[in-house]
TORPATOR-266335 format. One record per residue (C-alpha): residue number from 1; residue in one letter; x, y, z. Coordinates in steps of 0.05 Angstrom, whole numbers. Example, Ala and Ser with C-alpha at 12.3 -4.5 7.8 and 13.67 -1.06 7.14 Angstrom:
resi  resn  X  Y  Z
1  A  246  -90  156;
2  S  273  -21  143;
***
This chain:
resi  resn  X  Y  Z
1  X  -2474  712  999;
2  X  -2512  694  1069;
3  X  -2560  646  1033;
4  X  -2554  583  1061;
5  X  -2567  550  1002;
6  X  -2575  554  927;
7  X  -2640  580  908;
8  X  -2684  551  851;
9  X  -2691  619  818;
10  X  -2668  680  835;
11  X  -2683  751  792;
12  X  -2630  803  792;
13  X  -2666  882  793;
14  X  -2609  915  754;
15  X  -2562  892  691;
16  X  -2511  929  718;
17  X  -2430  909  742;
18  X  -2453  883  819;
19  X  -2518  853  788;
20  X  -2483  812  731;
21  X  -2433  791  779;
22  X  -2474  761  829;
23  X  -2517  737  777;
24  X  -2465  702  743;
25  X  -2435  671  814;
26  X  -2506  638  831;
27  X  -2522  617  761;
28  X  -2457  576  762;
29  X  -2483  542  820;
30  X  -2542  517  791;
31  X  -2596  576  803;
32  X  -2636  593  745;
33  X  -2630  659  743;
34  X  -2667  736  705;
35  X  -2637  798  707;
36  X  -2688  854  699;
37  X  -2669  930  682;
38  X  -2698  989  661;
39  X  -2653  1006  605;
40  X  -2653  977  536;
41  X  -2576  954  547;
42  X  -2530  919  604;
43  X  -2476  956  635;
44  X  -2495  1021  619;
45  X  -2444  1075  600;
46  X  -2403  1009  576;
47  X  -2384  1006  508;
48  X  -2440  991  467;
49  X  -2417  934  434;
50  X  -2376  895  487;
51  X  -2451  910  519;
52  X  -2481  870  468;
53  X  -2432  808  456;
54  X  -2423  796  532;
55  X  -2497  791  539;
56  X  -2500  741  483;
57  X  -2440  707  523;
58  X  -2488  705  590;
59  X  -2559  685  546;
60  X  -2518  622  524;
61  X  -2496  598  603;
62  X  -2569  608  617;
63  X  -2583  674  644;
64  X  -2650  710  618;
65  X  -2659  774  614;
66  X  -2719  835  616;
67  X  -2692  897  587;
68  X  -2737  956  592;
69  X  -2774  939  642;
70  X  -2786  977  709;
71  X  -2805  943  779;
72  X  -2870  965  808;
73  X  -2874  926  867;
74  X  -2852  866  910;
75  X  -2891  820  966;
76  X  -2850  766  994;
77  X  -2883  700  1029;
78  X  -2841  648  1067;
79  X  -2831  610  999;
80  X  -2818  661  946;
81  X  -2817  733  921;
82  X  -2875  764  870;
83  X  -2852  817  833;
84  X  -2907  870  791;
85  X  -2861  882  724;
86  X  -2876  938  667;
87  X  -2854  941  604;
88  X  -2834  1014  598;
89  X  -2851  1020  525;
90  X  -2914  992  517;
91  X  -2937  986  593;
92  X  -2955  919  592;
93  X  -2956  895  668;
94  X  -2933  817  689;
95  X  -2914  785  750;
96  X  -2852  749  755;
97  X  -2838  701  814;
98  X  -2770  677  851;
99  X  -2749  652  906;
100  X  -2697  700  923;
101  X  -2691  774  894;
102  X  -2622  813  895;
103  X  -2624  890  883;
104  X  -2569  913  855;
105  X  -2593  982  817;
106  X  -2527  1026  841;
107  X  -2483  1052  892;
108  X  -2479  1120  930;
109  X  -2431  1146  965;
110  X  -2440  1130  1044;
111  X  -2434  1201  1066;
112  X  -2497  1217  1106;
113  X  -2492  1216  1189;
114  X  -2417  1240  1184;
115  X  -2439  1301  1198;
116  X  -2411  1338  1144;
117  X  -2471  1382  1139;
118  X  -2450  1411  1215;
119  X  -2380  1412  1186;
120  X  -2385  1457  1132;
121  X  -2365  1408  1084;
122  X  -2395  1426  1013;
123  X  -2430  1354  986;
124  X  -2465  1358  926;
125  X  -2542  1322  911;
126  X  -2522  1254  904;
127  X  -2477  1252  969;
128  X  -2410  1262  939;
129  X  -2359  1302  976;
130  X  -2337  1365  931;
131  X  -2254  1374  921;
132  X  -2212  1410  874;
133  X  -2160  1373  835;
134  X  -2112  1371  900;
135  X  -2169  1330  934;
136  X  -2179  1386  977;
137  X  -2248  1394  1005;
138  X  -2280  1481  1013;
139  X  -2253  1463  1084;
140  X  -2175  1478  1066;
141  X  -2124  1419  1099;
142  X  -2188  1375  1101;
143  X  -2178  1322  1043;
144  X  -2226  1276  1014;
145  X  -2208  1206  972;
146  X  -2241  1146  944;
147  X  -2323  1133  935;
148  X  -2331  1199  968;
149  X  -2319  1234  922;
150  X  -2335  1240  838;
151  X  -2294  1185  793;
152  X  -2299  1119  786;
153  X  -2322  1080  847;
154  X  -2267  1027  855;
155  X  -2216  998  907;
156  X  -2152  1014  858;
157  X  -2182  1091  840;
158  X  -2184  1101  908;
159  X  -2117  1080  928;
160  X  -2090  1122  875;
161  X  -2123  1178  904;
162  X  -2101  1166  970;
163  X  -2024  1159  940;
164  X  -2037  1225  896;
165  X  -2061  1265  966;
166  X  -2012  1243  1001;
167  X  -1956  1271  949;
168  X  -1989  1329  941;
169  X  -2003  1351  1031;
170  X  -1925  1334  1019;
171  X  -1921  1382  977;
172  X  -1899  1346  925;
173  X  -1931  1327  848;
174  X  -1994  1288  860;
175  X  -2041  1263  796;
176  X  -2097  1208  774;
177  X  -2115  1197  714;
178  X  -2184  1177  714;
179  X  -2186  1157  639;
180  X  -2135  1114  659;
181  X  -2174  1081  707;
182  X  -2190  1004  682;
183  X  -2264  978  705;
184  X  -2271  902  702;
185  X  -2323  859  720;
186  X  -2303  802  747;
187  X  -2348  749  714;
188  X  -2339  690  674;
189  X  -2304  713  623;
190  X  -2291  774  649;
191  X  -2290  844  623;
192  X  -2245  891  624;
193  X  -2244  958  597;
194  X  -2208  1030  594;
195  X  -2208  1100  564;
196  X  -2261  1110  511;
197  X  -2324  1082  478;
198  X  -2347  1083  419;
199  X  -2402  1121  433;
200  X  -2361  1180  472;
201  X  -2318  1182  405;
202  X  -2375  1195  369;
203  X  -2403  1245  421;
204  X  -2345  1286  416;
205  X  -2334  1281  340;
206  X  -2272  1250  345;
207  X  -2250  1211  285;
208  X  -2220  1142  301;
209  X  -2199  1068  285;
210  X  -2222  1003  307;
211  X  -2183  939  316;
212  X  -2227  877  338;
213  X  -2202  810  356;
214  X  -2244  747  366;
215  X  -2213  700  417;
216  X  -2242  651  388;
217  X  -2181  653  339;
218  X  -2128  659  399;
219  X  -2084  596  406;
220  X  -2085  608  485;
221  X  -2154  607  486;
222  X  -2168  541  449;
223  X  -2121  506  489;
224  X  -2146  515  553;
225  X  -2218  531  523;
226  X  -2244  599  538;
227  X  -2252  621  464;
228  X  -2321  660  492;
229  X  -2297  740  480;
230  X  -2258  788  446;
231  X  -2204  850  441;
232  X  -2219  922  414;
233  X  -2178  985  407;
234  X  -2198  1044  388;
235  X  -2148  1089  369;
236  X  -2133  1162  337;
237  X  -2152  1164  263;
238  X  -2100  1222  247;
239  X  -2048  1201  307;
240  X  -2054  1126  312;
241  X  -2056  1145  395;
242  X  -2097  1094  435;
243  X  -2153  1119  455;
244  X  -2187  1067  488;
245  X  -2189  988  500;
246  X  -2239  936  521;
247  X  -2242  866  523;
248  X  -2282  807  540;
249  X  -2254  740  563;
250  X  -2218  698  612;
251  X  -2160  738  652;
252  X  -2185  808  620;
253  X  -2174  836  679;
254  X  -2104  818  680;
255  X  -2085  830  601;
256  X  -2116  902  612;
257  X  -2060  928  641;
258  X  -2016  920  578;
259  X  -2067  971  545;
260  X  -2062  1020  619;
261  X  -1992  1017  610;
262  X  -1989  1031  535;
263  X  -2046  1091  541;
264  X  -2009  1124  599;
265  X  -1945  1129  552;
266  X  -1987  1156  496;
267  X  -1972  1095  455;
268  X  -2012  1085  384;
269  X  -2037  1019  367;
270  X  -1984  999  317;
271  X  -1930  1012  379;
272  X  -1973  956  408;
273  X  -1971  906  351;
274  X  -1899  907  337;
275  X  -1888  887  397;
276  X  -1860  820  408;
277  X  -1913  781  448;
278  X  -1907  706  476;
279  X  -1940  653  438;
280  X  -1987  621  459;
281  X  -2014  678  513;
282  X  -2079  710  509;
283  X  -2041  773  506;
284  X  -2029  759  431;
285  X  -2104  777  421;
286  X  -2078  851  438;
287  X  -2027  849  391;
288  X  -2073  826  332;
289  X  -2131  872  338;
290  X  -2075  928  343;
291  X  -2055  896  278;
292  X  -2126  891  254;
293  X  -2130  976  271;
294  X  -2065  987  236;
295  X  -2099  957  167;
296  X  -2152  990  166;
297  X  -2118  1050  167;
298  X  -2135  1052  79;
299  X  -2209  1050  90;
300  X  -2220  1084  15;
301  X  -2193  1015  -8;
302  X  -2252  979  19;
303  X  -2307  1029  1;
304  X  -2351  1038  -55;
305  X  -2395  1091  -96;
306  X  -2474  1088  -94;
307  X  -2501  1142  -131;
308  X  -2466  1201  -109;
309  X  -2449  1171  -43;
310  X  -2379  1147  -22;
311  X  -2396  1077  21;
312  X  -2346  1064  72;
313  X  -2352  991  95;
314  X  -2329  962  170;
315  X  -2334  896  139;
316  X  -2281  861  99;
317  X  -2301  808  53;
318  X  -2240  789  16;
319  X  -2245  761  -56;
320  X  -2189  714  -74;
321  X  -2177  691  -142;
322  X  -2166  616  -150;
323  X  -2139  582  -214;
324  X  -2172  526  -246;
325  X  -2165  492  -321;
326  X  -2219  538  -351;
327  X  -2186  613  -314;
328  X  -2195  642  -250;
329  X  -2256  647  -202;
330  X  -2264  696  -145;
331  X  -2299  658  -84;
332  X  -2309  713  -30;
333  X  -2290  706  52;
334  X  -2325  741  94;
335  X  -2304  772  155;
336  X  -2240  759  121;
337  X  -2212  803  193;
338  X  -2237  754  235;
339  X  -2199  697  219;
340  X  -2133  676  231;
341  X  -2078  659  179;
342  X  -2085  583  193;
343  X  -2168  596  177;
344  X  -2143  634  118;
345  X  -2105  589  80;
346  X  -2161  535  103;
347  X  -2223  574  71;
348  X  -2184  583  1;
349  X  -2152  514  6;
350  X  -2231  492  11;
351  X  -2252  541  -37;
352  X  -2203  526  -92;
353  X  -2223  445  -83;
354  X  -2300  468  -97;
355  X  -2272  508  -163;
356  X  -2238  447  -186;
357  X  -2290  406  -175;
358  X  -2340  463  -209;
359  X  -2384  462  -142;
360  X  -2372  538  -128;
361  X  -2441  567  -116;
362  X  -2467  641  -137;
363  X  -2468  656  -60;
364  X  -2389  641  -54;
365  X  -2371  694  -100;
366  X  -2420  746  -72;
367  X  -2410  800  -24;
368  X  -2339  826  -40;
369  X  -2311  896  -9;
370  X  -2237  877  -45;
371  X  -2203  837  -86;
372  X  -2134  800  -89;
373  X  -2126  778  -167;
374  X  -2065  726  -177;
375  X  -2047  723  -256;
376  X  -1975  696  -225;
377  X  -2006  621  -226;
378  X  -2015  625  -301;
379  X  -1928  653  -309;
380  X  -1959  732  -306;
381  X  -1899  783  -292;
382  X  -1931  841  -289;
383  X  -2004  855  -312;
384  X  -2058  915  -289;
385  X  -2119  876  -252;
386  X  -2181  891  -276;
387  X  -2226  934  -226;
388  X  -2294  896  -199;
389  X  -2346  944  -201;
390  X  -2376  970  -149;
391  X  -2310  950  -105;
392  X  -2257  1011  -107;
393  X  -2191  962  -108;
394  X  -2161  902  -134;
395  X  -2093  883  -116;
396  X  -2055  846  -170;
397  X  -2006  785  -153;
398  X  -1958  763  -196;
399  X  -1907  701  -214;
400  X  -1841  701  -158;
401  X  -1778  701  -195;
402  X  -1712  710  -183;
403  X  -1675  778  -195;
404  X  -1618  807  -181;
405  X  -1623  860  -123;
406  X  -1577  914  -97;
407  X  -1559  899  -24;
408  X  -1516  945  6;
409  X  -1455  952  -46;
410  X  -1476  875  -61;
411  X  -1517  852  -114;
412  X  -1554  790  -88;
413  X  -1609  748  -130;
414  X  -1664  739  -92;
415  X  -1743  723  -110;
416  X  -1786  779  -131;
417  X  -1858  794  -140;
418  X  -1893  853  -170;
419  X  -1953  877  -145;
420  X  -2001  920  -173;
421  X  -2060  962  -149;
422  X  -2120  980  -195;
423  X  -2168  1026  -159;
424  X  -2218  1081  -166;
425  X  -2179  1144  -178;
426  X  -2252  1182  -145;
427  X  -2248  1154  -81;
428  X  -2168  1140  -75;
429  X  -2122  1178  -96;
430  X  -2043  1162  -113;
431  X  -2024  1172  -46;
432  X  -2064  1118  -14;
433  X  -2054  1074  -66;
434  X  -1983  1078  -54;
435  X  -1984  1083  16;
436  X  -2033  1010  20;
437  X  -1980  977  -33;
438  X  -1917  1000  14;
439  X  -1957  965  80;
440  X  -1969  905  37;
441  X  -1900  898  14;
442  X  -1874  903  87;
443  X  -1926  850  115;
444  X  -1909  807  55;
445  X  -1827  814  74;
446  X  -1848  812  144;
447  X  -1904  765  163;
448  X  -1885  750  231;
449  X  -1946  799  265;
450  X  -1996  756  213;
451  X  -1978  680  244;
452  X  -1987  697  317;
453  X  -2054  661  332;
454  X  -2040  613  273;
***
């Protein structure tokens, strides 16, 4: 931040939080700038996945980047900086020139010359300061908070732990969380994250859920045009219990804190999504990929059988059936969970004008993981849906009419519609299928959590 002006180019040693940050502040102002860094990824011990689509985010304002490669050397000049680059897979060597170079390849804790050695204070290899969960160092009434010692290296950790020592020399209940600890990275968009990855989940063997968001599809975030990012939750697959939420976009770091606040009540991710949530706010993001999770909680409903494997598929390509003059036609949308209800009702609007007009291609009915059959625009009642090989459901829509319904000690006449659920009886069994037509039924009576974002 002491340059006195804006360099032509400047390369960035390190993909890390500080690196991108910077790199991100001075590419804004009109440097070209190249991150280089060891690793295959950004943002190491990130979640693999925001990793990936924030770095797609920073290729497209400009910034290049040199994974896997390792810095050999540097000689600077009055004019620029040469920098001897390998690529640490093949070994290839290049040179790589800028006129300014930031290092930003970690932090330590800035222990040394304290004297701690002459103190008796145990530190371990990498500087930081050993305590026990009181904060206490092996010197007892000698406390130790913040970068010092292990955690997360941040401002808000370390007030906590100042707060949570001071309760506990009081002699009163002291605690941090550190799970519960948000990192964000304050670029543009930024990220924000907290709890678990993906890849921990996996490490651990923990079964879960995922709920992603595009806000790309967030009202908030066309009008004032940051549509750049995402949501994701991953929760408990047995409990529904949050486990961990990340997001990329403008203000992350402040919607974050609905997730820290949910997490540190135990909430699951369908306690999120009922909850009422302004429109439009970027906050409704949250609330749909909770909603998103909460669906996907019937995964044998979207799988398939190959050979005498069960498929399970994170992809949803949802085949509608559309009526025309000579029957119905099942065009396919894909990524049918990445869309709003307004994109929805767009795609099949567009579909059904290509079935009419007999323009429907072999490519639009491809690809589907389920399908919703409609026999009600031809006066159907109540039919069974014939299943679509290889796909393991087909829900079966039919013609709303009127009925007379018990409400209360009332009888009331109000529109009905059966539905019906054909499915593979060797991947799901009557309790799923039961279970998935009961959540229908109540999003169908209830569609209020489907039109936020609309």
């Amino acid at each position: 931040m002491e340059l006195r002006k804006v360099p032509k180019k400047m390369i960035v040693i390190g993909g890390g939080v500080i690196g991108l940050e910077m790199g991100t502040v001075w590419r804004r102002l009109g440097a070209e700038v190249e991150v280089i860094e060891y690793l295959p990824r950004i943002l190491p011990g990130m979640d693999n996945e925001i990793a990936d689509k924030f770095m797609k985010i920073m290729q497209k304002q400009g910034i290049k980047f040199k994974l896997g490669h390792s810095v050999e050397s540097a000689q600077s000049s009055d004019s620029k900086v040469t920098l001897t680059i390998k690529n640490v897979i093949s070994s290839n060597i290049e040179k790589v020139e800028a006129d300014v170079v930031l290092v930003a390849i970690g932090r330590k804790p800035n222990t040394s010359g304290l004297g701690l050695k002459e103190l008796g204070l145990e530190v371990d290899k990498q500087g930081f300061i050993n305590t026990n969960h009181n904060f206490e160092t092996s010197i007892p009434d000698i406390y130790a908070i913040g970068d010092v010692i292990k955690g997360p290296m941040l401002a808000h950790k370390a007030e906590e732990d100042g707060v949570a020592a001071v309760e506990i020399i009081n002699g009163e209940a002291g605690h941090v969380d550190y799970n519960l600890v948000p990192g964000i990275i304050y670029t543009s968009p930024e990220v924000a994250v907290i709890g678990q990855t993906e890849e921990n989940l996996k490490d651990q063997k923990i079964e879960y859920n995922k709920g992603v968001f595009p806000l790309s599809a967030n009202s908030r975030a066309k009008a004032i045009g940051h549509t750049d990012g995402m949501v994701k939750i991953l929760s408990d697959k047995s409990t529904d219990k949050i486990l961990g939420a990340h997001i990329i976009g403008h203000e992350a770091g402040t919607v974050i804190h609905e997730l820290s606040v949910a997490m540190g009540f135990g909430a699951s991710s369908e306690d999120v999504a009922r909850i009422c949530h302004g429109h439009p706010t970027i906050n409704e993001a949250v609330k749909e990929a909770a909603a998103i999770d909460a669906l996907k909680e019937y995964p044998a409903v979207n799988a398939e059988i190959e050979g005498n494997e069960i498929i399970y598929k994170n992809y949803y390509n949802i085949g509608v059936a559309v009526g025309t003059s000579q029957g119905l036609v099942v065009p396919v949308i894909k990524d049918a969970d990445k869309m709003t209800i307004g994109e929805t009702e767009i795609t099949i609007a567009q579909f059904g004008k290509k079935a009419k007009e007999g323009n429907l291609a072999i490519s639009d009915m491809a690809g589907g993981t389920f399908t919703i059959s409609n026999g009600g625009v031809y006066g159907s009642l109540m039919s069974s849906p014939i299943l679509n090989p290889p796909q393991s459901g087909i829900l079966g829509m039919h013609k709303i009419q009127k009925r007379p319904v018990a409400i209360g000690n009332n009888i009331e006449i109000r529109p009905m519609m059966y539905l019906a659920l054909s499915y593979d009886h060797r991947i799901i069994d009557g309790r799923e299928a039961v279970s998935f037509l009961v959540r229908i039924k109540e999003i169908i009576e209830d569609p209020r959590r489907l039109v936020i974002g609309a």
